[in-house]
N, C-alpha and C positions, 0 to 999 in steps of 0.2 A: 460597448459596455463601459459605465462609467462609474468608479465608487468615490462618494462623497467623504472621502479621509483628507482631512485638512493640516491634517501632522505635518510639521514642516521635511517629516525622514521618514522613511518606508520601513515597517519592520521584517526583513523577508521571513523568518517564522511564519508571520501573520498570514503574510501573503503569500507562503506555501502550503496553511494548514489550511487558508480559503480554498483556491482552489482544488487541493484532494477533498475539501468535503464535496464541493462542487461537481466534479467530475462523478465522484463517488454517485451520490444523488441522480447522476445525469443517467450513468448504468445503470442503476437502482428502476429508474422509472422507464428505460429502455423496456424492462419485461411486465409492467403495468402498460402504457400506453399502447394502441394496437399499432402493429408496424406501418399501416396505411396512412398515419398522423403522422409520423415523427416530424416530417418536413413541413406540415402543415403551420403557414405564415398567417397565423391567427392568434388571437388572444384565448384564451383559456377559460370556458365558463366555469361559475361560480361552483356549482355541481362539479363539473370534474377537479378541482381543487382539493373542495373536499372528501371527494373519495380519493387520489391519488396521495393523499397526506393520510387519510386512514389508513393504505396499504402500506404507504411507507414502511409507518411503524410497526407492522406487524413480521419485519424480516425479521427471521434470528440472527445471533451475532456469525455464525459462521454463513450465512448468507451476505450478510454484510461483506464480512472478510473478503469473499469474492468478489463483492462490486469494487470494492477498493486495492486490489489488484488488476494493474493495469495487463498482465499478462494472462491475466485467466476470462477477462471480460474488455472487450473494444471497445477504444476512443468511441464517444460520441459528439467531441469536439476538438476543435485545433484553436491555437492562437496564430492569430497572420502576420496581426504587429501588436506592439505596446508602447507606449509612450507615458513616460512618467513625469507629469507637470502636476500642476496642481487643478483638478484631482487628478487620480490616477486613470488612466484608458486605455482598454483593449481594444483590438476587430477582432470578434471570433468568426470561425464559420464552420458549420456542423448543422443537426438536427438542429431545426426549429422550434417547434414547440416542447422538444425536449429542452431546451435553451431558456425560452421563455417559463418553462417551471419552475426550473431553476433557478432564475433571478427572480420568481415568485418568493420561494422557499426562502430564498436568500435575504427576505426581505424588502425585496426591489419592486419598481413599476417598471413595464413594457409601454413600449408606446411605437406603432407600425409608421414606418415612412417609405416613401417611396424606393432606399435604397438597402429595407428591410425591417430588422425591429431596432431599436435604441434602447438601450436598457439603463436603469438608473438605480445604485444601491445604496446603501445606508455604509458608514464603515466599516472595515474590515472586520473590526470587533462584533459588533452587531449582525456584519452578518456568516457570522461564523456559529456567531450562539444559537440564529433562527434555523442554517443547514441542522444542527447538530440537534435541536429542538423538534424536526421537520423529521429527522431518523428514528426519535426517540433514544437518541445517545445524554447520557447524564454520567455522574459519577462512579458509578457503579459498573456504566459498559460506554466504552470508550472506545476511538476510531483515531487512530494514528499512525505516522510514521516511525517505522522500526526494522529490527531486522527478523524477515521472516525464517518461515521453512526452505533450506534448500537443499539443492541434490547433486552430489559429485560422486563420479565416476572413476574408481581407482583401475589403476593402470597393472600390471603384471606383480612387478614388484610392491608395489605398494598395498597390493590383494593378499600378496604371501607375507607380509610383514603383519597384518594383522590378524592374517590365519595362524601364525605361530604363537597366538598368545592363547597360555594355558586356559583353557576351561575351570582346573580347579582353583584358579589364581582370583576368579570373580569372589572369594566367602574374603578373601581378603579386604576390600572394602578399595578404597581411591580411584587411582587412574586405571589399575589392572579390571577391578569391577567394570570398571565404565567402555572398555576396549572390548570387553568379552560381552558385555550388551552389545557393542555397534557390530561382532563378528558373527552372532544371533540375528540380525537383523538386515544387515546387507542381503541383497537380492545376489545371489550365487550364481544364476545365470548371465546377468547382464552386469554381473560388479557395482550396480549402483545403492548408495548409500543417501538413507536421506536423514539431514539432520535438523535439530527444533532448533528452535534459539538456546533452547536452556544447555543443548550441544555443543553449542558453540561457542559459549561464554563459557562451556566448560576448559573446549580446547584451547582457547585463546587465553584464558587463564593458567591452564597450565605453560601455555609455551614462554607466559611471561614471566612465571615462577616456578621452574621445573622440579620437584622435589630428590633425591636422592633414591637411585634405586635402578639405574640406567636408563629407564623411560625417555630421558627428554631426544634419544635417539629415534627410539621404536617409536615415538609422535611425527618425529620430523620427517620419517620415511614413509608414514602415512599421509601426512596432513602437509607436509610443507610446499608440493606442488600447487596443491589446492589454496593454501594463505599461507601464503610468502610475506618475509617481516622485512621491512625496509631494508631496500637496497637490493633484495633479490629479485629474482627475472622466473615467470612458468615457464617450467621444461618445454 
């Protein structure tokens, strides 16, 4: 696979937001395409094109979300090698015709040789705007790198630290409010807690600005195994 970016300097942004739309798109059309194709070393007719760009667009954003989670939905490709001359070159190898939509979508021509397909894109820019175009992703709904939902498991102590905080201490408002949400909410069998992003900018904000009140203790006995501030080590 080859993109035609003639920039004398690579901007890895670019060249990270290419490929998650890419991969994204690749999972996306894993549940479009029927499984008896994926590997199929052929070009794409005209018809299937345009039905598999009709369906695209019709995922929702949390359909989305999943395709763009590499843990909730399987590679459909690798990279073997990369070489950064001018242009820029991959080897992939994965699905094929899921590949070559891909570099459809992406703007690109396919063309079959003997040692498989050769793919040829337009720049990174361009073809970032055509995946994104290709999803039905615009202003409004968006597909990006960030920090998601995640889920930690407190440990003995760090269960009863946040079992001791008052119930009635939530009409209060701040970080007590917020602690007697996450003691509502934890799974009481299994200890595990799962938290949003908007959680985690909360906790991370408070640890960087602790307010008066003794809290920045009753955080760190919860939370400090879990995100550790430079220079500390997981228990």
């Amino acid at each position: 696979m080859i993109i035609a970016d003639k920039s004398t300097s690579l901007n890895p942004s670019d060249l990270a937001e290419f490929l998650y739309l890419f991969t994204g798109t690749g999972r996306a059309l894993k549940h479009l395409v029927p499984p008896s194709d994926h590997n199929a070393l052929r070009e794409a007719t005209e018809r299937e094109l345009i039905n598999y760009k009709r369906e695209l667009r019709r995922f929702s954003p949390d359909q989305l979300n999943v395709f763009f989670d590499s843990q909730s939905s399987p590679e459909f490709v690798h990279i073997t090698s990369i070489r950064r001359n001018s242009p820029l070159e991959f080897t992939l190898g994965g699905c094929a015709l899921l590949i070559t939509l891909g570099v459809i979508f992406s703007g690109g021509k396919i063309s079959l040789t003997r040692q498989g397909l050769k793919a040829e894109l337009p720049s990174l820019g361009k073809g970032i705007q055509s995946l994104r175009d290709a999803l039905g992703l615009n202003n409004n709904l968006k597909a990006g790198f960030g920090v998601r939902e995640t889920v930690i498991k407190l440990n003995d102590s760090e269960f009863d630290a946040l079992c001791k905080q008052d119930d009635e201490s939530k009409n209060r408002g701040g970080f007590q409010h917020f602690l007697v949400g996450l003691k509502v909410r934890i799974n009481k069998q299994t200890r595990e807690l799962r938290l949003s992003p908007s959680d985690l900018e909360r906790i991370y904000r408070y640890k960087a600005n602790p307010k008066r009140g003794g809290w920045q203790s009753r955080c760190k006995k919860i939370f400090g195994r879990h995100f550790p501030e430079d220079g500390e080590h997981l228990l």
